[in-house]
Biopython code that builds the backbone (N, CA, C, O; Angstrom):
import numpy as np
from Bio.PDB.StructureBuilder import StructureBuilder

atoms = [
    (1, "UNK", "N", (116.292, 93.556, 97.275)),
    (1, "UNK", "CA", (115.076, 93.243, 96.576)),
    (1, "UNK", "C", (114.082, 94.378, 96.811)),
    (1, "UNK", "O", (113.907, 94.765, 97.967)),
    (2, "UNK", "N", (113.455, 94.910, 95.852)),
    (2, "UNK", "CA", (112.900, 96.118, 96.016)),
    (2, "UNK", "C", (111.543, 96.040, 96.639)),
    (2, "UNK", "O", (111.100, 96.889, 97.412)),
    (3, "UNK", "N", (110.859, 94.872, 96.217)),
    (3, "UNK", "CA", (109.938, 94.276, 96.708)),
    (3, "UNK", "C", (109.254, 94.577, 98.217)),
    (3, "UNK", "O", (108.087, 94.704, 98.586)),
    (4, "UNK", "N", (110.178, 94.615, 98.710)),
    (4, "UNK", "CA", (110.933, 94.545, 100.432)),
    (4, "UNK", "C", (110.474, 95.974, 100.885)),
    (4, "UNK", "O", (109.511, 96.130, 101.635)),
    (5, "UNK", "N", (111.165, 96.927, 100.422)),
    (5, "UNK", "CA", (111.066, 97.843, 101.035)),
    (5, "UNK", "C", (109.677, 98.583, 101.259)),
    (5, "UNK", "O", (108.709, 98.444, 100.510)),
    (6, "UNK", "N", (109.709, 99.364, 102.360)),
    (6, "UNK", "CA", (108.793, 100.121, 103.248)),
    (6, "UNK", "C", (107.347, 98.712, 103.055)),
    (6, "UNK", "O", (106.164, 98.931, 102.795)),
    (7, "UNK", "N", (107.977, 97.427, 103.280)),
    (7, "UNK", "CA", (106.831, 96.361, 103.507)),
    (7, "UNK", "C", (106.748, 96.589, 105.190)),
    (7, "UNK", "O", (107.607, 97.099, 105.909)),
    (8, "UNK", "N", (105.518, 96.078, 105.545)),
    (8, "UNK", "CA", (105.366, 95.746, 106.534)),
    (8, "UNK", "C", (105.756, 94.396, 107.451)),
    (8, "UNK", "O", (104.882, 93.556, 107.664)),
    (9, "UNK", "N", (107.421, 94.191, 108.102)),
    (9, "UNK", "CA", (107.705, 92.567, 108.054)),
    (9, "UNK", "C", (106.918, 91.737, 109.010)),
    (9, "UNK", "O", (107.300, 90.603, 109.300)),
    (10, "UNK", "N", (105.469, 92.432, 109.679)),
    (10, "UNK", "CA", (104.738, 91.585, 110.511)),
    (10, "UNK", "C", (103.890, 91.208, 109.421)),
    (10, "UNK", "O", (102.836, 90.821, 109.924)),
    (11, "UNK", "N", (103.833, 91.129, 108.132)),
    (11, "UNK", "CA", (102.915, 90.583, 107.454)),
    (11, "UNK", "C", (103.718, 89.302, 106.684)),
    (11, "UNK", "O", (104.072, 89.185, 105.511)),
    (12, "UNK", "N", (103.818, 88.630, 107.542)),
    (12, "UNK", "CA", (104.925, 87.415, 107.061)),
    (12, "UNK", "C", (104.671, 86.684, 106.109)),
    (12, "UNK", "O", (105.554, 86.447, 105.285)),
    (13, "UNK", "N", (103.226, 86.072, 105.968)),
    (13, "UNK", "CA", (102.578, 85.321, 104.517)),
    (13, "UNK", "C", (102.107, 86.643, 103.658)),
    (13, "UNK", "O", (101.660, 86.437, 102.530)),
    (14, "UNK", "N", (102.152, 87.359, 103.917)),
    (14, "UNK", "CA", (101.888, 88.091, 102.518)),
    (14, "UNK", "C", (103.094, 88.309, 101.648)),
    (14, "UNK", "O", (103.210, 88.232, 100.425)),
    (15, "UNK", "N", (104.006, 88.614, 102.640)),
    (15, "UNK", "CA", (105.248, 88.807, 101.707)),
    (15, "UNK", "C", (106.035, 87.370, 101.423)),
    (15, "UNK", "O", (107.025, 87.482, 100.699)),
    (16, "UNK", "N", (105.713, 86.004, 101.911)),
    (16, "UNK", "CA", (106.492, 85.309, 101.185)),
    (16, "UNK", "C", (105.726, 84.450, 100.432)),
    (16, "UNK", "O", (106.252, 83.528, 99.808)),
    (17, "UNK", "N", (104.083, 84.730, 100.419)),
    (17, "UNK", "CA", (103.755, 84.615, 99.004)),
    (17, "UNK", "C", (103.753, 85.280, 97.538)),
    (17, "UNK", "O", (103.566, 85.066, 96.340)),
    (18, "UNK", "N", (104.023, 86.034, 98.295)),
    (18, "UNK", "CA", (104.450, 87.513, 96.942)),
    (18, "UNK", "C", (105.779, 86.796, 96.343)),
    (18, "UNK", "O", (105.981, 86.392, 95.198)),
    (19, "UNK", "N", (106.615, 86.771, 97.479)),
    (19, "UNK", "CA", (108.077, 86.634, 97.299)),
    (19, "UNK", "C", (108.249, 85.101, 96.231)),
    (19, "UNK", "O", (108.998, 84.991, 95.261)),
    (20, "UNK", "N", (107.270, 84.010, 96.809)),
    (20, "UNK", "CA", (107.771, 83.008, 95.712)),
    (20, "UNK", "C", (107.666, 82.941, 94.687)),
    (20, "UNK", "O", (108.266, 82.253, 93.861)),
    (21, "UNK", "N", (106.315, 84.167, 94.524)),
    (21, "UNK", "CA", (105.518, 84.301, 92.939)),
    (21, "UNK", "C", (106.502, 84.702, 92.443)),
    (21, "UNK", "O", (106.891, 84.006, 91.505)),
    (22, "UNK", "N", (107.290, 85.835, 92.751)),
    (22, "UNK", "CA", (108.684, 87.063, 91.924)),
    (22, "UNK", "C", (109.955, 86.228, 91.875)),
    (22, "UNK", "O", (110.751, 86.607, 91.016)),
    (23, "UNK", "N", (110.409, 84.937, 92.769)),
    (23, "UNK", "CA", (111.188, 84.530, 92.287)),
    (23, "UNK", "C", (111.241, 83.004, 92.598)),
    (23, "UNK", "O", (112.298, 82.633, 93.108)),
    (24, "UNK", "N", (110.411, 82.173, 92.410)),
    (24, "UNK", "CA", (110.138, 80.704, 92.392)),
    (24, "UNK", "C", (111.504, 79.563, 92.150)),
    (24, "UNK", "O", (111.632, 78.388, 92.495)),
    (25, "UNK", "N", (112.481, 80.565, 91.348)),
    (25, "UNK", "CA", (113.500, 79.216, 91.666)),
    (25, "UNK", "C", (114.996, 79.344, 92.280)),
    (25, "UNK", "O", (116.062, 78.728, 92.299)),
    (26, "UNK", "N", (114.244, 80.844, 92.901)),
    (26, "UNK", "CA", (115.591, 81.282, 94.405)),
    (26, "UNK", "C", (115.504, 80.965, 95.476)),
    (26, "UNK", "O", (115.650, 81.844, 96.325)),
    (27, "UNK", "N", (115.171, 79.289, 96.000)),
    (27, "UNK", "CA", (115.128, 78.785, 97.132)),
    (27, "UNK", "C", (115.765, 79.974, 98.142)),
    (27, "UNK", "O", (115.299, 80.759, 98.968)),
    (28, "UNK", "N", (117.275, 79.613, 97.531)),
    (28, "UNK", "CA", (117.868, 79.899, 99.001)),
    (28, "UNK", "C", (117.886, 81.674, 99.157)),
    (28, "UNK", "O", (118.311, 81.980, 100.271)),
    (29, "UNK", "N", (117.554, 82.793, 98.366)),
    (29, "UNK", "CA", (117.416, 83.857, 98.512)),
    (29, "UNK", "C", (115.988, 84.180, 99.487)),
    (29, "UNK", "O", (115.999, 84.967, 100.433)),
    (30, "UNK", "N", (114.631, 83.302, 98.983)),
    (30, "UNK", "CA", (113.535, 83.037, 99.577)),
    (30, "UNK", "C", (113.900, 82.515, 100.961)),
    (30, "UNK", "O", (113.641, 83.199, 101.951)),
    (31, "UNK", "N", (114.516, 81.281, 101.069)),
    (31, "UNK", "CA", (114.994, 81.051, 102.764)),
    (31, "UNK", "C", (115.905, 81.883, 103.211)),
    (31, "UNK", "O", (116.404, 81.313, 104.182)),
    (32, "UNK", "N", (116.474, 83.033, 103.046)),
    (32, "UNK", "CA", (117.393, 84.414, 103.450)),
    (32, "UNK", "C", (116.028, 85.047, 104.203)),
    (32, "UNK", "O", (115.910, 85.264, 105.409)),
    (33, "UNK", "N", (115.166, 85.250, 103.292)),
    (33, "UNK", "CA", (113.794, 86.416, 103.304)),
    (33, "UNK", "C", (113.004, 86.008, 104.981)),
    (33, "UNK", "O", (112.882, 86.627, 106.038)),
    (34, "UNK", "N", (112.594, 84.624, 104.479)),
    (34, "UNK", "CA", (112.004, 83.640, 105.606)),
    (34, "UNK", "C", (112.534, 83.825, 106.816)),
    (34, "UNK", "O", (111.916, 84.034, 107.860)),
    (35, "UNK", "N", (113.864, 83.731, 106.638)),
    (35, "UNK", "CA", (114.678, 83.388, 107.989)),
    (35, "UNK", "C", (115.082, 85.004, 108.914)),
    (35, "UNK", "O", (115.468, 85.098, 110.079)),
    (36, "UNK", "N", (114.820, 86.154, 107.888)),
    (36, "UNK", "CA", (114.931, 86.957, 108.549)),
    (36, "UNK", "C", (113.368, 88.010, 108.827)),
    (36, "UNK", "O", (113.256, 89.122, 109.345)),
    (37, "UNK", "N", (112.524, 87.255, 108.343)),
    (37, "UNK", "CA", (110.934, 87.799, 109.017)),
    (37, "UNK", "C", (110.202, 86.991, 110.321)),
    (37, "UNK", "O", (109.123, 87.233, 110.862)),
    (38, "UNK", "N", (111.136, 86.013, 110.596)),
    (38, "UNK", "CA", (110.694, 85.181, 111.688)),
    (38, "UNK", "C", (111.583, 85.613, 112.459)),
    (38, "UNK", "O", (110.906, 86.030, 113.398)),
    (39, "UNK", "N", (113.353, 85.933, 112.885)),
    (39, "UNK", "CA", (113.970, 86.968, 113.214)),
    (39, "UNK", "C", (113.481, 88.191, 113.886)),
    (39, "UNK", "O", (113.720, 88.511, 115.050)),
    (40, "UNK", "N", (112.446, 89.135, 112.634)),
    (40, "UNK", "CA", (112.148, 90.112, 112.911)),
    (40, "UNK", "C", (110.383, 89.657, 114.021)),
    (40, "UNK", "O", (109.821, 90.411, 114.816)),
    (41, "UNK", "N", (110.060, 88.544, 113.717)),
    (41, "UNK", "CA", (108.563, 88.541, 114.661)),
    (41, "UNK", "C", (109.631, 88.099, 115.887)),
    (41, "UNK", "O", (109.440, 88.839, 116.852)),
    (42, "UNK", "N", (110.220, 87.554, 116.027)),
    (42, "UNK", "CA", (110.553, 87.106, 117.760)),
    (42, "UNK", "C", (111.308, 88.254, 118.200)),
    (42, "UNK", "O", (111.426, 88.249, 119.426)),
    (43, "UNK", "N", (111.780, 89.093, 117.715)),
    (43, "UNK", "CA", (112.134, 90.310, 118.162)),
    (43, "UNK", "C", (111.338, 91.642, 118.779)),
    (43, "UNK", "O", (111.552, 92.492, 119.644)),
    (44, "UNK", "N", (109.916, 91.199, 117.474)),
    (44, "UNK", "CA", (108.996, 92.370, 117.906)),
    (44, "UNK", "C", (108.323, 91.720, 119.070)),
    (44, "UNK", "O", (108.236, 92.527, 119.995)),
    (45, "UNK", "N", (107.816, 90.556, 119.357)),
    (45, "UNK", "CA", (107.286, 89.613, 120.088)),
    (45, "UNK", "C", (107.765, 89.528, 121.013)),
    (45, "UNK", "O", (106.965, 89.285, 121.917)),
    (46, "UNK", "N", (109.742, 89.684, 121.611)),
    (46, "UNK", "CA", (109.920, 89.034, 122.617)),
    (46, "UNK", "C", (110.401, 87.627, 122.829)),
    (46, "UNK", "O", (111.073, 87.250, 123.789)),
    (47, "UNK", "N", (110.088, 87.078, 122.077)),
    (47, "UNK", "CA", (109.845, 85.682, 121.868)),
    (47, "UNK", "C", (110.974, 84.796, 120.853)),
    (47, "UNK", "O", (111.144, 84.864, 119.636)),
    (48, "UNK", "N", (111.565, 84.059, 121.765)),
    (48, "UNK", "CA", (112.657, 82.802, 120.704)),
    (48, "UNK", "C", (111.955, 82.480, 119.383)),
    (48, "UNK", "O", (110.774, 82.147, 119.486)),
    (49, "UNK", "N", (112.355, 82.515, 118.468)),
    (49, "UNK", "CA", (111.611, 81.670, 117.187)),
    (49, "UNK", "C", (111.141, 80.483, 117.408)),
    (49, "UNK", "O", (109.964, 80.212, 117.172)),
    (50, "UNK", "N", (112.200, 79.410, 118.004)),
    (50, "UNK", "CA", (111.427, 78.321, 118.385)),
    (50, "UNK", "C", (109.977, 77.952, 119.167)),
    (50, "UNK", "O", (109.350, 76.894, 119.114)),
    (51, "UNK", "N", (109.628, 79.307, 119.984)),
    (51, "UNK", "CA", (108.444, 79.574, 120.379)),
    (51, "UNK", "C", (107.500, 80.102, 119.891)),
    (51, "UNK", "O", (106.371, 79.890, 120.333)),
    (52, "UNK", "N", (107.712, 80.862, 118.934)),
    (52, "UNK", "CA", (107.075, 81.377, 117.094)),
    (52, "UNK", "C", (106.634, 80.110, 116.809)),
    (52, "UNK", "O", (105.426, 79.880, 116.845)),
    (53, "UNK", "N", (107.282, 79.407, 116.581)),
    (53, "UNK", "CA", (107.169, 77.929, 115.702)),
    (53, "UNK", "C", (106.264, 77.094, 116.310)),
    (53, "UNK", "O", (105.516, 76.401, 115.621)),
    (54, "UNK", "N", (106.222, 77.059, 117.896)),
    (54, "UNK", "CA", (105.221, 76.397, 118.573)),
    (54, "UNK", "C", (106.227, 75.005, 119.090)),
    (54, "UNK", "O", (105.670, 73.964, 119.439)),
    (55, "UNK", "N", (107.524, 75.116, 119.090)),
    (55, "UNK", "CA", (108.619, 74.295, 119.940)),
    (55, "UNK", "C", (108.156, 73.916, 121.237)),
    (55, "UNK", "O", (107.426, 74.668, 121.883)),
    (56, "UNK", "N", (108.549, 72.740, 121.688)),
    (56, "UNK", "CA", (108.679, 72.759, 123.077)),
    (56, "UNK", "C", (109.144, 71.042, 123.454)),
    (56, "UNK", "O", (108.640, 70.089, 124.049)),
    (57, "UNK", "N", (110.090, 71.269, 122.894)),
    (57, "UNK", "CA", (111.038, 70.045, 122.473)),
    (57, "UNK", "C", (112.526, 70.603, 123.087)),
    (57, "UNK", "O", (112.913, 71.711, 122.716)),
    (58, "UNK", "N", (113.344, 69.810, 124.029)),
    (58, "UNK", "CA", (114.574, 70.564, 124.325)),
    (58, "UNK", "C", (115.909, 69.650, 123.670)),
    (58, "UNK", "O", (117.086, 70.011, 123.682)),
    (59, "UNK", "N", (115.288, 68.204, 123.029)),
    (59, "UNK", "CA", (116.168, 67.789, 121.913)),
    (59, "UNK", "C", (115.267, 67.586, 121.016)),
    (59, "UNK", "O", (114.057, 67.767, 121.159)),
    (60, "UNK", "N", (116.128, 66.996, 119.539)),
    (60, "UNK", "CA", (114.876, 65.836, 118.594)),
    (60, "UNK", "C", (116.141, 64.995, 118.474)),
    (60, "UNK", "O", (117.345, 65.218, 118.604)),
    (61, "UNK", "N", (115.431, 64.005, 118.191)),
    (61, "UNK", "CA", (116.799, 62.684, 117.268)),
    (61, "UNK", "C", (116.814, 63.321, 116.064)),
    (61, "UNK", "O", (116.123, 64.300, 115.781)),
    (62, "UNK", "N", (117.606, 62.766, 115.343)),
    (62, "UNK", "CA", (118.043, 63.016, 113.865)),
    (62, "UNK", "C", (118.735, 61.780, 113.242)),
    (62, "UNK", "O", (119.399, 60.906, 113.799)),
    (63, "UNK", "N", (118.365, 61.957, 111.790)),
    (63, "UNK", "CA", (119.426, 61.208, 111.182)),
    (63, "UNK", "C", (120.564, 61.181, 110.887)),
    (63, "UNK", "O", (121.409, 60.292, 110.773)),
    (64, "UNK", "N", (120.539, 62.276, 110.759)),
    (64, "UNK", "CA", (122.096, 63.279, 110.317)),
    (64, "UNK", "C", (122.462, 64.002, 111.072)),
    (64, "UNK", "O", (121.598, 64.420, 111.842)),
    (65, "UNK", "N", (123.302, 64.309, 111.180)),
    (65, "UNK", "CA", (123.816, 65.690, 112.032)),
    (65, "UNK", "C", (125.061, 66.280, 111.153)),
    (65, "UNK", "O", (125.718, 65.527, 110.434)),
    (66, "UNK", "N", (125.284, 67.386, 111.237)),
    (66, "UNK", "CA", (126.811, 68.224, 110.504)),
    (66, "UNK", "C", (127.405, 68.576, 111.690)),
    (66, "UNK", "O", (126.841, 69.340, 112.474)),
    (67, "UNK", "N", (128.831, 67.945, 111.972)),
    (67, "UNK", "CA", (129.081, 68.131, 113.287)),
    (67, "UNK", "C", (130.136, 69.768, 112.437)),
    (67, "UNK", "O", (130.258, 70.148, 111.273)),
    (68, "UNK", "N", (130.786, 70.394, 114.046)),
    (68, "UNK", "CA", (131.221, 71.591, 113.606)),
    (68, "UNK", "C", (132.862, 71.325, 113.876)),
    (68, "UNK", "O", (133.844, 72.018, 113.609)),
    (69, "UNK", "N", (132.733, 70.122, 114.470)),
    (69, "UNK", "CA", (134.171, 70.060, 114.965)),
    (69, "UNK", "C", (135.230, 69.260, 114.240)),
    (69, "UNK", "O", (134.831, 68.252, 113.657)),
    (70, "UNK", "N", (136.664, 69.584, 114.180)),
    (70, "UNK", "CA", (137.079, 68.743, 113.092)),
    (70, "UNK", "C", (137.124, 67.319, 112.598)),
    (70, "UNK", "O", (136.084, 66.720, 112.871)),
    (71, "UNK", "N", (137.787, 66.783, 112.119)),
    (71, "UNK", "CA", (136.890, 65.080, 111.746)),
    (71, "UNK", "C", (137.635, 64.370, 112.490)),
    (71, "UNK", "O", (137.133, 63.246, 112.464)),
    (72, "UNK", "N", (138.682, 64.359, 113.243)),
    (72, "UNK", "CA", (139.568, 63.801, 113.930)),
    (72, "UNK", "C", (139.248, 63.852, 115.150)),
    (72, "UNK", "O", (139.483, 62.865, 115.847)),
    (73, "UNK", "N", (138.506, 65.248, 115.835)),
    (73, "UNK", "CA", (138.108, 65.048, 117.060)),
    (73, "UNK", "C", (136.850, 64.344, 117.616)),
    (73, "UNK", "O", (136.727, 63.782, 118.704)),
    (74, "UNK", "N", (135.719, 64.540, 116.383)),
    (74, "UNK", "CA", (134.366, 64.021, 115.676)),
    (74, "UNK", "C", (134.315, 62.597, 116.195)),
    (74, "UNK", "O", (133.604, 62.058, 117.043)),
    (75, "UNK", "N", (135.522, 62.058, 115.236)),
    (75, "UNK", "CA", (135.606, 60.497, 115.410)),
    (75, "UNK", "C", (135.872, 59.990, 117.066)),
    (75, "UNK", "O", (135.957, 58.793, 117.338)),
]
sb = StructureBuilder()
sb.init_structure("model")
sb.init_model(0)
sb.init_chain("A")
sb.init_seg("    ")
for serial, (resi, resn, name, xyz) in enumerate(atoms, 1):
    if name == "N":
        sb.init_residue(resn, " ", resi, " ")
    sb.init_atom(name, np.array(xyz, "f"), 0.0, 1.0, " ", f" {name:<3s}", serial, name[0])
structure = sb.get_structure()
C-alpha cells in the first residue's frame, strides 16, 4: 500500500484514519495495518502490546474459544 511508505508508524491514528478513509471495506487488510503499528509501538517502546493496550488481566473468561488442538483430543 503506497500510502504506507516513508509514514511515520509512531503516528498510529493518523495513519489508520487515513487508512479507513482509502479503503473502508478492507476490514481485514486495515486489521493487517493495525496489528502491525501496535507491533511496531511495543517494539519501539519496549513494551508487550498488551501493556500498550493498558492490560493487566492474566486471564479473561470467554464465550468461545478456538481451541488449536485436534477435536478428538479437545473433547
Amino acid at each position: 500500500m503506497p500510502f504506507l511508505f516513508k509514514k511515520d508508524p509512531l503516528r498510529y491514528i493518523h495513519i489508520t484514519e487515513n487508512i479507513k478513509k482509502m479503503i473502508p471495506e478492507s476490514r481485514g487488510a486495515r486489521a493487517a495495518v493495525d496489528m502491525a503499528l501496535y507491533d511496531i509501538l511495543g517494539k519501539y517502546s519496549g513494551l508487550p502490546v498488551w501493556k500498550l493496550l493498558g492490560g493487566y488481566r492474566t486471564k479473561i473468561a470467554t464465550s468461545r474459544t478456538i481451541g488449536i488442538m485436534p477435536l478428538a483430543e479437545t473433547l
